[in-house]
Structure formats: structure tokens, C-alpha cells
KERO-675704 format. One record per residue (C-alpha): x, y, z; residue number from 1. Coordinates in pm, whole numbers. Layout:
+--------+--------+--------+-----+
!      x !      y !      z ! pos !
+--------+--------+--------+-----+
!      X !      Y !      Z ! NUM !
...
+--------+--------+--------+-----+
% end
This chain:
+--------+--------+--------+-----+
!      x !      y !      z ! pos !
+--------+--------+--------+-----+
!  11706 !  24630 !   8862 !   1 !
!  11498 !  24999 !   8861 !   2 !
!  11584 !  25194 !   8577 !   3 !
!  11732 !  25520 !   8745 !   4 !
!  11515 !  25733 !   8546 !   5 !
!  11218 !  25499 !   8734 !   6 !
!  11408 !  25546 !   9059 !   7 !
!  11426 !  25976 !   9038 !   8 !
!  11185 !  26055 !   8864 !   9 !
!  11010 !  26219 !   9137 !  10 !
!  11392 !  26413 !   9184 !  11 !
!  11360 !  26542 !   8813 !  12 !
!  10993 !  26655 !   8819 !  13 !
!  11108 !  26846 !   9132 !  14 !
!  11368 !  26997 !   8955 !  15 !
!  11173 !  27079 !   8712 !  16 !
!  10888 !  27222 !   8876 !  17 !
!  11113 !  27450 !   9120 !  18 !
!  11333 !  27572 !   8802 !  19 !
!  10930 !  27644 !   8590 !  20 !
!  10662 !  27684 !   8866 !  21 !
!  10484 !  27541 !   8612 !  22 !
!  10375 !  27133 !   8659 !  23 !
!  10272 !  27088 !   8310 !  24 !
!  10566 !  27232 !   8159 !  25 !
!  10753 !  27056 !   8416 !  26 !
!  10570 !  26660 !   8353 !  27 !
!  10683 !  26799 !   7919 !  28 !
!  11071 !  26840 !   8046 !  29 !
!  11056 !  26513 !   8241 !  30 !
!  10918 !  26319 !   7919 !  31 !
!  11194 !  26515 !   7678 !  32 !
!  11464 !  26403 !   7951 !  33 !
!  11319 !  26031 !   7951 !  34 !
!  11365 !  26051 !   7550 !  35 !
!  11703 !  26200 !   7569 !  36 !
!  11755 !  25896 !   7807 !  37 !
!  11625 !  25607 !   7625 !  38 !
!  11904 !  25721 !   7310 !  39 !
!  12220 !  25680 !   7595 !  40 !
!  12453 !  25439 !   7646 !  41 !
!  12393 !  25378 !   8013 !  42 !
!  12668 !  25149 !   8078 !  43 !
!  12891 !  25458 !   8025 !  44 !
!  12755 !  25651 !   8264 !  45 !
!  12882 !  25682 !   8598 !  46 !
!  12643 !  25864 !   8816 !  47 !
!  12276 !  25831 !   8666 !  48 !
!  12152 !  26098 !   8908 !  49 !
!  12368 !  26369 !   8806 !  50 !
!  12385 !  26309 !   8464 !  51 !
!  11948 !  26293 !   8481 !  52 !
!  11969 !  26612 !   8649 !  53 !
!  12141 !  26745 !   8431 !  54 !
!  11952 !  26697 !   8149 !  55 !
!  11661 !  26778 !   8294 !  56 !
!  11816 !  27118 !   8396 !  57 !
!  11913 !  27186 !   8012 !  58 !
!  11581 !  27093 !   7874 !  59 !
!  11387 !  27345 !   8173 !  60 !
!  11628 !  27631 !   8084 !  61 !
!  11514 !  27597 !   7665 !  62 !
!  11160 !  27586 !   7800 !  63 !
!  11224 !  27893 !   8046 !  64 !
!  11274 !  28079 !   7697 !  65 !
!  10957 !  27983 !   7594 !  66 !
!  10762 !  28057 !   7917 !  67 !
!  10909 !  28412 !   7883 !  68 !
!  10763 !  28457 !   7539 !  69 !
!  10433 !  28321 !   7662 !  70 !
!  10401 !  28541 !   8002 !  71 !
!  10448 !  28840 !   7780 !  72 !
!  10089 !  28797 !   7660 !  73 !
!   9904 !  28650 !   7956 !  74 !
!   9602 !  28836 !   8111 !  75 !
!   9680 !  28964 !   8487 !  76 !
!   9936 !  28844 !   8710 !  77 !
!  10105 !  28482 !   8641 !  78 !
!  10113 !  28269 !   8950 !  79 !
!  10276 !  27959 !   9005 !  80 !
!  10102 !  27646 !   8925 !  81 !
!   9962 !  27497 !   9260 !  82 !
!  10021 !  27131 !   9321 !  83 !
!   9817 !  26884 !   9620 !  84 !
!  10149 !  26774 !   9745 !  85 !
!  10144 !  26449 !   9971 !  86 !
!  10154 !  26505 !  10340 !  87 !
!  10483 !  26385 !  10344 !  88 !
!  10616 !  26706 !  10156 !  89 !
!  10523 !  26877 !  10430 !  90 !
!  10756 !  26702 !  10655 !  91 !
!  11044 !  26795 !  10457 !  92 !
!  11065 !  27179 !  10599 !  93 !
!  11316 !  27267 !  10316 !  94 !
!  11207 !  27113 !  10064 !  95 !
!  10853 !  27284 !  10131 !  96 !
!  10965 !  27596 !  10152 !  97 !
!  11123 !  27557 !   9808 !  98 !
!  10803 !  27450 !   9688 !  99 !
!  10548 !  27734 !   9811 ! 100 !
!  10404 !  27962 !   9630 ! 101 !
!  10604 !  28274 !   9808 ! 102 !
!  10943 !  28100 !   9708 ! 103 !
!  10836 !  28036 !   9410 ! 104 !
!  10736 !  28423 !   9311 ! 105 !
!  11086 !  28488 !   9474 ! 106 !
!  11277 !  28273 !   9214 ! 107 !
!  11072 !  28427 !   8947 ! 108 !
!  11248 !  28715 !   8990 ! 109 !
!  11639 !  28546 !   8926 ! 110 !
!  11778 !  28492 !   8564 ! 111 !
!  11736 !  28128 !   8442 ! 112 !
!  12046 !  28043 !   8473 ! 113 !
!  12053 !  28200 !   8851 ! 114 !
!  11770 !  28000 !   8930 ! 115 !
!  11930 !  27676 !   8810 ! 116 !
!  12194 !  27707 !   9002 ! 117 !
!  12044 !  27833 !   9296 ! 118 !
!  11790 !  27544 !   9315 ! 119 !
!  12057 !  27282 !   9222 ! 120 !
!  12288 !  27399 !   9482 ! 121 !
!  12083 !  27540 !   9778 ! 122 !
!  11786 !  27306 !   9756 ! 123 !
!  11929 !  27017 !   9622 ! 124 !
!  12263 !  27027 !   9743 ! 125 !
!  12461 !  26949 !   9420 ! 126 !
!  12832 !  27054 !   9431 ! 127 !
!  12999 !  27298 !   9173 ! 128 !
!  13155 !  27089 !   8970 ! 129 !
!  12760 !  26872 !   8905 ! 130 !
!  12632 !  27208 !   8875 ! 131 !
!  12881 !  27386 !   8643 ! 132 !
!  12822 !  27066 !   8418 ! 133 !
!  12446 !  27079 !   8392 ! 134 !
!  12430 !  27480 !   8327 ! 135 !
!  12709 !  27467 !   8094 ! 136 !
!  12940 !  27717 !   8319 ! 137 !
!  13283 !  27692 !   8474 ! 138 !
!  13289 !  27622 !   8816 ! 139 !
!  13418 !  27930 !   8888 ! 140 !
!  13161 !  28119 !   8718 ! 141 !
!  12859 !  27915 !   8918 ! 142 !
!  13025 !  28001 !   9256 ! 143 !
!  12996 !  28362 !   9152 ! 144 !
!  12613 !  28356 !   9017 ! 145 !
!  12527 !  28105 !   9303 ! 146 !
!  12672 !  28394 !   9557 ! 147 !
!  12452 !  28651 !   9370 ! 148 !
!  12154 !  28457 !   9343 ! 149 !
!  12147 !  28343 !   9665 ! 150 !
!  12230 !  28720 !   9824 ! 151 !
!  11935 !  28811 !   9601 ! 152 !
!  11701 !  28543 !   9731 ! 153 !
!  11791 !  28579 !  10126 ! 154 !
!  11669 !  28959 !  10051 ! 155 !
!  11369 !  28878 !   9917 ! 156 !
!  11283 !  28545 !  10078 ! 157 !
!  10947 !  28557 !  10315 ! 158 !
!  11073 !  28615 !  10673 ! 159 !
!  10876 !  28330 !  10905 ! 160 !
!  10948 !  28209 !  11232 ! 161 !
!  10767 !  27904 !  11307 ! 162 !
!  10593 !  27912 !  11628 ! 163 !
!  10287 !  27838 !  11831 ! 164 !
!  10136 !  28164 !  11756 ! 165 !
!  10188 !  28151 !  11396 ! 166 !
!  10051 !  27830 !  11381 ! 167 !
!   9755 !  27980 !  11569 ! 168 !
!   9743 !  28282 !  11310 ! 169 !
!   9738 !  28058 !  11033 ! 170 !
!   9459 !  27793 !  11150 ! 171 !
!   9228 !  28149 !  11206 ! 172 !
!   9321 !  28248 !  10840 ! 173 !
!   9209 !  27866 !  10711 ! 174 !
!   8919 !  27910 !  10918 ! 175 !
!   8782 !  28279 !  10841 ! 176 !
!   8875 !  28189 !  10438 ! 177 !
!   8687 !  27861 !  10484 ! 178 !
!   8411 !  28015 !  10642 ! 179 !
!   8347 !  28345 !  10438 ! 180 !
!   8400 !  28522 !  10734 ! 181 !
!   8513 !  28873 !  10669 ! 182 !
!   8570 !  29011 !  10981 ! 183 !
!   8751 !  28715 !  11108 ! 184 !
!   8965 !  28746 !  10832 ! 185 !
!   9055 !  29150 !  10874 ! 186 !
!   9192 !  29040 !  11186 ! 187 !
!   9461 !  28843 !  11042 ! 188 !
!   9558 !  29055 !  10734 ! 189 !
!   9834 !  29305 !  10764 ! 190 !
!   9687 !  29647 !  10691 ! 191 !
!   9939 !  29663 !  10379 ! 192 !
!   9844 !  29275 !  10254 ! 193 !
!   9895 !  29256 !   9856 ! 194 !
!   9641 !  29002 !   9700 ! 195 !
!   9744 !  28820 !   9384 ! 196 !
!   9466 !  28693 !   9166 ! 197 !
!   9534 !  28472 !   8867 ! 198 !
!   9270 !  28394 !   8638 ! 199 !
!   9472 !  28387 !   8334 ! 200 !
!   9180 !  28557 !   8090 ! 201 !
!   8962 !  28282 !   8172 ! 202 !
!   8778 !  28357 !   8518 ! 203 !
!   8783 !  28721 !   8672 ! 204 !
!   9071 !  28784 !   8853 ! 205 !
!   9204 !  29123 !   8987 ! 206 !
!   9423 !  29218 !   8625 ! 207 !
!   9688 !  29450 !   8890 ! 208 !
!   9814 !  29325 !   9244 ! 209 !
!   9564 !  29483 !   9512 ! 210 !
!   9717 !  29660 !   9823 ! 211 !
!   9554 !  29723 !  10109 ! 212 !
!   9345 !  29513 !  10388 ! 213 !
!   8991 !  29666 !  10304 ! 214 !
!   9042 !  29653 !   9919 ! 215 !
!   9134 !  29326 !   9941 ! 216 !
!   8829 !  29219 !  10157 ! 217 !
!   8583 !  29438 !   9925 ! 218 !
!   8725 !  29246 !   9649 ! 219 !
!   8692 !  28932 !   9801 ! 220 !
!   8327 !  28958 !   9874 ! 221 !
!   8244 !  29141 !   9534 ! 222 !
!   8396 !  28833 !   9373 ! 223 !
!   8398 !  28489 !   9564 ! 224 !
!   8069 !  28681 !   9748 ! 225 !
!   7874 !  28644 !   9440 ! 226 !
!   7592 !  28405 !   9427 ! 227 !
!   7730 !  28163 !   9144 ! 228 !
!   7598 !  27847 !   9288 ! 229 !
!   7660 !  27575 !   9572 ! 230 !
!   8023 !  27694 !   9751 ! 231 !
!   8201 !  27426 !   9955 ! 232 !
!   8535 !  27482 !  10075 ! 233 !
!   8849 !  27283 !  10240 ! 234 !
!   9180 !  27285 !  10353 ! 235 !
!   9514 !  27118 !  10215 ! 236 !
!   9836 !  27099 !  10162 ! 237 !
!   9957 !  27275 !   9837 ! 238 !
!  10315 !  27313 !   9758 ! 239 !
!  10350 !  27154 !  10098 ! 240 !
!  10212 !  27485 !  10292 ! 241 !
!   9837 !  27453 !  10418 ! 242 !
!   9571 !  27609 !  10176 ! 243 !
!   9196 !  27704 !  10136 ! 244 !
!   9044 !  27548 !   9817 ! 245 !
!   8695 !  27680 !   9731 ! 246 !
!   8456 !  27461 !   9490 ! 247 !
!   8166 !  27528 !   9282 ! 248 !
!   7906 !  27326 !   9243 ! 249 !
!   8160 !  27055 !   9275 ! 250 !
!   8451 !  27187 !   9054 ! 251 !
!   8710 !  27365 !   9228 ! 252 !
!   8740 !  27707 !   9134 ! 253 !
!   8994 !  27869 !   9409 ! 254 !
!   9309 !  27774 !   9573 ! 255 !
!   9428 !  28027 !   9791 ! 256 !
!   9793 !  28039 !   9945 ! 257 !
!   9925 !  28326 !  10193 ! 258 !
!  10295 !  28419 !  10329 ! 259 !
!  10289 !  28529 !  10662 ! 260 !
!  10575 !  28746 !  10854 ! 261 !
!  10511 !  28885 !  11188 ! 262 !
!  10176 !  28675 !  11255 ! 263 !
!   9991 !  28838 !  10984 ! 264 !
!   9925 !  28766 !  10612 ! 265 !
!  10147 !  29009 !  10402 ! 266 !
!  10031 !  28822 !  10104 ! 267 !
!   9807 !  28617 !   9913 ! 268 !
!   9804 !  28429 !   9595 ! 269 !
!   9451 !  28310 !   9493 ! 270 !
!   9482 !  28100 !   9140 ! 271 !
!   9193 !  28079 !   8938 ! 272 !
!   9295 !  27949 !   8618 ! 273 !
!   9138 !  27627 !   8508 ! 274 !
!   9422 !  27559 !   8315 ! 275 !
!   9637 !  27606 !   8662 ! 276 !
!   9386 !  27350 !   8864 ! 277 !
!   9433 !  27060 !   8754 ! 278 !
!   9682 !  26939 !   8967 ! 279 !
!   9549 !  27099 !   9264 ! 280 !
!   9308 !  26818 !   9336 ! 281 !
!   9320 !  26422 !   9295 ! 282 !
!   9592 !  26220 !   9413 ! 283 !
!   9876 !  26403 !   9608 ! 284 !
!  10210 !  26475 !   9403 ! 285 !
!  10521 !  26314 !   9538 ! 286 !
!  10781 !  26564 !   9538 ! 287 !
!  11149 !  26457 !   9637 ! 288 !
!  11516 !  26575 !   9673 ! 289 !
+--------+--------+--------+-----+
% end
């Protein structure tokens, strides 16, 4: 018989991830929840998955405290942590959309406990009763902050319509990025495109949000222009959305996401923090719901 921790584990690294944007504070709350596991009496407990979920929900909301303590300090903007997700993540519309880098700089913006209960309820599907349980609420108090959260997501949520011609859009943005070509590259930026840079102290990295097509493409060639050694580049998927990742003499140095509304690239996130790379390449991570 699998242990259930075994069976959804993927489910609480998920969880995790979507409540912390961050995969190695997220693989920390998935070993603290298999501790807190080991010490139960399983034979008293009647639903495994909700009662995991739940404890991995209480142990991301203590480390959310921490995170906030930590992002107070850091150099530049903070970006989500990008993950190579299997294809399969991909496949799972939702569930990717949950997991890019756009929704993810959405739910930065909610309370912990609103993004708990928004990613337990809308992405998850968990009912009240699970949810009021894990966040430590009454049910009628997590209808009321899942209404809010979720009004204050829809408002803020990237606005895409999948179709042929975005799909066009988006194979000419993988393409120009790939290629270093500039020009190629104005033509699918919005004129009012913000570019995100993270580099965390550690690599240069834009230290404000840039606005504005041609600032963002002087930047780009003053920067990932520079002659710093032998540049390869590739696609794939990251936080199940297709993405550029740029190498360096072997070691990749760039992943680069985008949201798109209207055809054209409103914004991108470029992560360049070593520490934030790590999971970016080697064997896909299986994400699940």
C-alpha cells in the first residue's frame, strides 16, 4: 500500500509552490509536512489528502512570514522562482495558468491567508469546510475572503485569449529572443511593455521595473548584448508557459517569461538569480492537482 504522503506529494509541493512562488521554500514545507506526518496516528485519519493539505497549508503560511522579512532586504525586484515543468503541465490549462509567472506576481499581491484560500479553493477545488480547517477560519469567514480574493485576482489576472494568432505572436517572440534579434522583437512588444529583471544582488539586473518598448530593447542589448562568452539559447516550458532560456558558456544564465494580452507582450520577467536557476534546468518538475 503507497503511503499517501508518497501518493500526493506532487499535490503538496504544488500547494506549496503556488501559496510561496518559491520551489526551495516550497521542497522545506513539503519535508516539515512529511515530519509532522511521520508523528500521526494515521489510522485515525479519515481523508489523508485533506488533512496533508492542510498541513502543508499551515506550515507555507509560517514560512510566508519569513519570506516577507527576507524580501524586505533583497536587491531589485523579487520574481517568482521558475521551474522546467514536464510537458504534461502544460496540458493541464488551469493548472498552468496557476503556475506562470504572471499569476504568480498576481497572487503576490493577496494577504497570505487570501492566497491560501484562493489557491485551495479556485485552483484546487477544496470546499469551505477543507478550507476553513486548514487556514484556521470559520467557514463563513473563508467564503467572505475567498469572494475578495478572488474579485481582486479576476481584476488583476492577465487577460489572454488563446488563439491562432497568439500562438503565432508568441512563436515570433521565442524566435526574435532566441535569436538576438532586436527588431524582430520590437514588433511584438507593446509600446508600454514593463520588463522585470531579477538578479537578486548577484548578476546585474534592472534594480526598478523598466517601461517602455525602446528602453527595454536598449537594455536588453546593453546587457544580454555584451560579449561575456559563448551564448546558446532554447526554448521550454517553465511554469507550464513556453520560455526562452539563454546559457553561458554552458551555464544557464537567463530564463525569460512574457504575458501577453491583445497579441503583444505587456510584460516580461527575465530571472537571473543563480540562486533562482536551479530548478529551471534538469529533469522536468511534476506538478499536480
Amino acid at each position: 500500500m503507497i503511503d499517501p504522503f508518497v501518493e500526493h506529494r506532487n499535490l503538496l509541493f504544488t500547494v506549496a509552490y503556488e501559496m510561496l512562488s518559491s520551489a526551495a521554500d516550497a521542497e522545506d514545507v513539503v519535508q516539515e509536512t512529511w515530519l509532522r506526518w511521520a508523528d500521526v496516528d494515521q489510522s485515525e485519519v479519515r481523508d489523508p489528502r485533506a488533512y496533508l493539505v492542510r498541513i502543508v497549508t499551515r506550515q507555507a503560511l509560517n514560512r510566508m512570514r519569513t519570506l516577507e522579512r527576507r524580501r524586505e532586504t533583497y536587491v531589485g525586484p523579487w520574481l517568482p522562482e521558475p521551474l522546467f515543468t514536464t510537458s504534461d503541465v502544460a496540458d493541464d490549462v488551469e493548472l498552468a495558468d496557476s503556475v506562470s509567472t504572471a499569476m504568480l506576481m498576481v497572487l503576490e499581491t493577496l494577504r497570505p491567508t487570501e492566497r491560501a484560500v484562493f489557491v485551495l479553493r479556485e485552483v484546487f477545488g477544496f470546499e469551505y469546510a477543507e478550507i476553513a480547517a486548514a487556514v484556521d477560519k470559520s467557514e463563513p469567514a473563508v467564503r467572505q475572503i475567498a469572494s475578495r480574493a478572488g474579485k481582486h485576482v479576476q481584476a488583476r489576472r492577465p487577460r489572454v485569449t488563446p488563439s491562432d494568432d497568439t500562438d503565432a505572436v508568441l512563436e515570433r517572440f521565442l524566435t526574435a529572443a532566441g535569436g538576438g534579434d532586436l527588431q524582430a522583437l520590437m514588433d511584438v512588444l507593446a509600446p508600454d511593455v514593463v520588463m522585470f529583471s531579477d538578479g537578486g544582488g548577484l548578476k546585474q539586473a534592472a534594480l526598478r521595473p523598466i517601461t517602455g518598448r525602446d528602453k527595454v530593447l536598449r537594455w536588453l542589448a546593453g546587457v544580454l548584448g555584451k560579449d561575456q562568452g559563448e551564448v546558446s539559447v532554447d526554448t521550454a516550458v517553465v511554469n507550464g508557459q513556453p520560455a526562452v532560456r539563454f546559457f553561458l558558456d554552458g551555464v544557464l544564465d537567463v530564463v525569460g517569461t512574457v504575458r501577453f494580452e491583445a497579441g503583444l507582450v505587456t510584460q516580461m520577467y527575465l530571472v537571473r538569480n543563480p540562486q533562482k536557476l536551479t530548478r529551471a534546468v534538469g529533469d522536468g518538475v511534476r506538478l499536480s492537482r
